[in-house]
N, C-alpha and C positions, 0 to 999 in steps of 0.2 A: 836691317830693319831698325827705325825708330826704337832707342830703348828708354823712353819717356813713359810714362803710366796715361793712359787716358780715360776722360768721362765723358760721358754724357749720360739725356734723360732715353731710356728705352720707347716712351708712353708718348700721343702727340704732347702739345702744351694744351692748356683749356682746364678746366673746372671736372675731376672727377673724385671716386670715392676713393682710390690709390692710385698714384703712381708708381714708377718703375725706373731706377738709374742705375749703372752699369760704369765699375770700375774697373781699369785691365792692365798689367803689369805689375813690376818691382815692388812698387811701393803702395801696396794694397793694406797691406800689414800698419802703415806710416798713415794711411787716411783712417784705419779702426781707430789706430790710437788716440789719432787728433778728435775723432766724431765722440768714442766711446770710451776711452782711457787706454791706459796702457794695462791695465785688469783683461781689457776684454780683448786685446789685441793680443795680449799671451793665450789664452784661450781658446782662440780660434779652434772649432771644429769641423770640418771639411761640410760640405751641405749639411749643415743641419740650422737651424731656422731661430734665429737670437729676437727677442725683443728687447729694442735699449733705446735710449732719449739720447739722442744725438745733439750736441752742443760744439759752438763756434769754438776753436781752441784759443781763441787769443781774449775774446770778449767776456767765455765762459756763458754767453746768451745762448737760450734752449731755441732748437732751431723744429725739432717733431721729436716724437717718440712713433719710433716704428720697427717694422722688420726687419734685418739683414740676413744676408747668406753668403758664405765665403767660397770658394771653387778652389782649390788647391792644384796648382800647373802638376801636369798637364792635361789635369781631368777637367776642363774645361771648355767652354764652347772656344776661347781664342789657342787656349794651350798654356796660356799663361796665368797666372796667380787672378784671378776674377771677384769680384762684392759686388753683390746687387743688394739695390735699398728699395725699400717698398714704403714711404712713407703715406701720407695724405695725398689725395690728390688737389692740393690749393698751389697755384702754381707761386706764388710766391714763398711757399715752403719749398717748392723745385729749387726755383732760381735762388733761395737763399743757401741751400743746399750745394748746388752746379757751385756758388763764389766760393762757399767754403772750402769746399774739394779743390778746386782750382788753386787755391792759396796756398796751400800745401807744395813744397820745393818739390820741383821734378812732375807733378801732376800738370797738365792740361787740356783742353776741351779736344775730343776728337773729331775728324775729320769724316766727311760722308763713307759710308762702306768701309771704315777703317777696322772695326772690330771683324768682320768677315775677313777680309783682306789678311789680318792678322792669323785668322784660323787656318786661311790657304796656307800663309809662310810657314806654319809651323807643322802642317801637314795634317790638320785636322779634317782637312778635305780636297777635294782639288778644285779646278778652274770650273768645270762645268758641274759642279756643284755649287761651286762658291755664288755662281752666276745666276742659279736654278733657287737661289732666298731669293730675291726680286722676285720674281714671277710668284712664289709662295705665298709674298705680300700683299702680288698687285695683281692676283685673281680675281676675273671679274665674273666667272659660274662653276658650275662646281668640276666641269672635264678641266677646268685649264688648271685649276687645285690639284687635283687627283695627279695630273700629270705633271703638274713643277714636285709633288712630292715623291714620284719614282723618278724622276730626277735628280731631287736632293739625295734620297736612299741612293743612290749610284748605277741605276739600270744603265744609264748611256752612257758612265765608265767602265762598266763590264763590257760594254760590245765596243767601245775605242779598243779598250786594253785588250780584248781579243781578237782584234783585226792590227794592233800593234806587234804582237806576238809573234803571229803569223809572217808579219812583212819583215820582224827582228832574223827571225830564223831564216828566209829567203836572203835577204842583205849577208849575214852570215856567209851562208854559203858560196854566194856570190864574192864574199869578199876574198875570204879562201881561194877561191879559184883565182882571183885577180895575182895574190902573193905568190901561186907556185904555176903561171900561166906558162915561162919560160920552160919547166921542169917536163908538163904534162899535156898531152894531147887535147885538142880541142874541146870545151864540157859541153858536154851531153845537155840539153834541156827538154828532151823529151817528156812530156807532159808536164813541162813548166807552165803553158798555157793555162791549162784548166785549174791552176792553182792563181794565176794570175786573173783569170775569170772570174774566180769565184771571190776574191776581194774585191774585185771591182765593182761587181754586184751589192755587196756588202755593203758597199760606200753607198751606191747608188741609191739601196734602202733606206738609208739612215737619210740621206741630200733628199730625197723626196717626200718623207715625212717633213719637211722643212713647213712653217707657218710662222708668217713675220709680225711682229709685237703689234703693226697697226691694224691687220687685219683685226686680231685676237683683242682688242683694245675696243673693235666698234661691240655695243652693248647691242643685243638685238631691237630691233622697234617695232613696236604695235600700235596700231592706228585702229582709235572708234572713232565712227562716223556715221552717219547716218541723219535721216532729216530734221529742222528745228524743233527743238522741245522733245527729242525721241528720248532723252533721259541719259544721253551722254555724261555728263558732266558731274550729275548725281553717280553715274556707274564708278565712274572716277575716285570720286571720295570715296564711295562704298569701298573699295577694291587696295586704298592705302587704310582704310579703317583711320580717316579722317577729314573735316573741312578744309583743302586745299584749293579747290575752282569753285568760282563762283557760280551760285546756282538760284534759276528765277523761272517763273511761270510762263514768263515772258519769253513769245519767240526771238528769238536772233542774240540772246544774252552774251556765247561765247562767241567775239566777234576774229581773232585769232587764234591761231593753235594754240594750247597750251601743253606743256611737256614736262612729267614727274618721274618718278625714277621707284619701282615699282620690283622691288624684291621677292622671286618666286622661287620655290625648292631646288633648280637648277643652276642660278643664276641672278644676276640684277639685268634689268632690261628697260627700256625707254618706251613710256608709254606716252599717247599724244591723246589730248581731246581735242579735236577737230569743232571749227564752224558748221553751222547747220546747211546740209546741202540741199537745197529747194532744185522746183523744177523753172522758178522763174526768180530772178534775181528784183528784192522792192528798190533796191537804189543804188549808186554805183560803189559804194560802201561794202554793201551785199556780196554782189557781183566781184568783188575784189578777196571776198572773205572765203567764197565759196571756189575761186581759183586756186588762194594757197590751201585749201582742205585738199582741191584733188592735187596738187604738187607732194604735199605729203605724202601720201598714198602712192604715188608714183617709186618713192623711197619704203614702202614699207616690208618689213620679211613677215608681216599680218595682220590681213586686214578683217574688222573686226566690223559688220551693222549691226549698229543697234537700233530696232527698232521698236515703235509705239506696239504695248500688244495688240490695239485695235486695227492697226495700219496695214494697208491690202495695197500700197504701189508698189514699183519696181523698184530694186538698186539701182541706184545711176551706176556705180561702179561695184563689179562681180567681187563678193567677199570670199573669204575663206572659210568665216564660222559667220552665222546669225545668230546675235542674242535677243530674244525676244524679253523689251523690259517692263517695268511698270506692271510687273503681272498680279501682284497682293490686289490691282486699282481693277482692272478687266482682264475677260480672257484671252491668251493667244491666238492670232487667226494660222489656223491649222496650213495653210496653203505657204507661210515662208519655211516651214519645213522642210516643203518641197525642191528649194528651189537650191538650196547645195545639200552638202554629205555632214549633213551634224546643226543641229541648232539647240537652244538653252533654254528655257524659263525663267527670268532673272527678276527678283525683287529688291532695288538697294534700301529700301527701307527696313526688309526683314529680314535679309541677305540669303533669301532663296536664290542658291545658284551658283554662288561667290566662288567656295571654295571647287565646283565643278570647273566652273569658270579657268581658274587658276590652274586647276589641273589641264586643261586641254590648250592653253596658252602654253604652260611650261612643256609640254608634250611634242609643241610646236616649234618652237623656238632652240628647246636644248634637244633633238634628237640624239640616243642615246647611243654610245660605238658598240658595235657587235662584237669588240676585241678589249676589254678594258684593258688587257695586258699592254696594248699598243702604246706608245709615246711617237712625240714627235718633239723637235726641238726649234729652240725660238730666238735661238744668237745669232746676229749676222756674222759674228765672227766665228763661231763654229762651222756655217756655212760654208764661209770665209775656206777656210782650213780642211773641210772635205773637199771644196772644190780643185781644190789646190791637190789636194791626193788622188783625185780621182785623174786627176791630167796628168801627173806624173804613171799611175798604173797606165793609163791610156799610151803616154810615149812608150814602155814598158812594151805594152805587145803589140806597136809597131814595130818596135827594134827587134823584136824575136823573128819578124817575116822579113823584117828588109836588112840589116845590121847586126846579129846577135852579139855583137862583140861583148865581153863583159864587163871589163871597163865602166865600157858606157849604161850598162844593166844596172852594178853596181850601186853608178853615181844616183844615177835613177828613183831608187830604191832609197836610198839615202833620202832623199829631199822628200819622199811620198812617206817615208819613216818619222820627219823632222816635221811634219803637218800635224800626221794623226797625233803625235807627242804636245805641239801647241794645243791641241784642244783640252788637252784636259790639265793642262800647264807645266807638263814634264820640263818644256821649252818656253819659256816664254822673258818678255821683255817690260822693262820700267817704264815704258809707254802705252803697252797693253794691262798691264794693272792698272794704270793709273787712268785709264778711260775706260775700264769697268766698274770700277768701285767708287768712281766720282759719281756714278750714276745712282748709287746707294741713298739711303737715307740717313741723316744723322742719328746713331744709335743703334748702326745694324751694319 
């Protein structure tokens, strides 16, 4: 492993009220002294929270006055000697910060997923934890959180490690037999089957929980729609709690979709205002606008009319909910009630309805698992790696009906031993680290 010290900013870059940067290795003790003196680098107390004015070592120029915190190896997130600095959030106080660290002999900038990467080597965690911070970071509702964090906590190392156990002891055995085969009568496998069954299964559990990053990556989408002027667009703003589409008296105002990103208690999810869908098209403009509304809708996981409270037509296209809007201005007609399982009262001017609203969206959209204990997993390389095991158990108990020799059971067992061990990185290679943790972010 790299024994250079590295930094970076934890925080993105941009303008806030603190930022966040992260020193890890050797010479951690050597960047207090140059930031803070050689006073405060003797000093050092394991987490506990300094405020000091941080100055360029060579210029003697004050670069912030802020927080630090020191991590003493191997109580640290990497294992190694760790400072994090919390100054301003101005980002040329960062990058004046990032050069100064940098200048320091032996310090330099880290490498994407280098600081995780660093916590696997030193055994702070393993592969499919190391792999399950992505997913922690780049949760897009709140099941895919919940579940990268019984990930990180180690639920899907507990059931490798226990389905490794298993296959360590069976190899054992088997191997035993291989060394005294000349000695002793043919062995006995009688009910090795159902031991070999029951891992295979095991595997199969865990491979079908499988959900690949692009699925989990699309954000749900909700489509309002409904006739010109029905009060889409004002629903819009009302529902981000601000002026983002434009809104006018005037029929045909939104003349394509437009699409906001609309944060509810489960999740982020992609909401669309639709063109206004008439029943006869004024111009071939019209007619063009009111095609890409129903293409949308052809995409949607819910579709949403909204209509005028006065308004007694039909959907052109079958919703899922009716919001009845405008209702502060007149009253609902009683009769789109009828016409699915659930309708609303909605006013964006008063925000009668909003947070109902939001509630039966999120309801729709994030269905809730009957199993919160349950996980599933999102590597293709873990995939990868049960599939691989599940083929070897599979040759496994053919050879038991057509070949039982041991030998060849044995060798078997080995390779389906040397899979489940990659996954959580017992086994792994400078090629497989370095196309997982490339995928990282800088500072993480």
């Amino acid at each position: 492993m790299d024994s250079q010290t590295i930094v970076a900013p934890m925080t993105p870059m941009g303008v806030s009220a603190v930022a966040a940067l992260r020193v890890s290795g050797s010479r951690v003790r050597d960047v207090v002294e140059g930031l803070f003196g050689s006073k405060a680098a003797k000093g050092l107390v394991p987490r506990m929270a300094n405020l000091g004015t941080a100055r360029d070592p060579k210029s003697g120029k004050v670069l912030d006055s802020l927080l630090y915190i020191y991590f003493e190896s191997p109580n640290s997130y990497t294992g190694e000697d760790v400072l994090e600095l919390y100054p301003h959030g101005n980002p040329l106080i960062v990058r004046d910060l990032l050069q100064t660290i940098r200048s320091i002999d032996g310090v330099r900038l880290a490498e994407p997923g280098e600081y995780t990467r660093r916590a696997f080597l030193n055994g702070k965690m393993d592969l499919t934890q190391a792999e399950s911070v992505a997913d922690v970071i780049h949760s897009a509702n709140r099941a895919e959180l919940e579940n990268a964090h019984r990930l990180l906590s180690g639920a899907l190392s507990k059931k490798i490690a226990t389905l490794s156990a298993q296959v360590k002891d069976i190899s054992a055995r088997l191997e035993l037999d291989v060394d005294f085969a000349e000695e002793e009568a043919d062995p006995d496998f009688a009910g090795w089957e159902t031991r070999f069954v029951s891992i295979r299964e095991s595997i199969q559990q865990i491979l079908n929980s499988f959900r690949g990053k692009a699925a989990l990556s699309r954000l749900p989408l909700a489509v309002l729609y409904g006739a010109p002027n029905a009060g889409k667009s004002s629903l819009v703003n009302a529902l981000l709690g601000e002026d983002r589409v434009l809104v006018s008296n005037v029929p045909g105002t939104t003349r394509d979709f437009v699409e906001v990103r609309l944060f509810l208690e489960g999740g982020e999810i992609r909401l669309v205002d639709t063109a206004g869908i008439a029943d006869k098209a004024m111009d071939e403009l019209d007619a063009l606008s009111m095609k890409k509304s129903r293409e949308i809708l052809e995409e949607a996981d819910l579709k949403i009319l909204v209509v005028d409270g006065s308004d007694e037509s039909d959907p052109v296209v079958q919703p899922d909910f009716i919001v009845h809007s405008k209702c502060d201005l007149t009253s609902c007609h009683p009769e789109h009630a009828k016409r699915v399982e659930g309708s609303l009262r909605i006013s964006s001017k008063t925000g009668e309805g909003l947070a109902e609203l939001k509630g039966v969206m999120n309801a729709a959209l994030f269905k809730k698992n009957e199993n919160q204990e349950d996980l599933w997993i999102t590597s293709e390389r873990e995939k990868a790696c049960l599939e691989e095991a599940l083929a070897g158990v599979n040759r496994v108990l053919n050879l038991l009906k057509t070949n039982p020799a041991v030998e060849l059971l044995a060798f078997e067992m080995q390779l389906v031993r040397r899979a489940l061990q990659s996954i959580t990185g017992e086994i792994s290679s400078e090629d497989i680290l370095q196309s997982i943790f490339a995928g990282f972010c800088i500072g993480k």
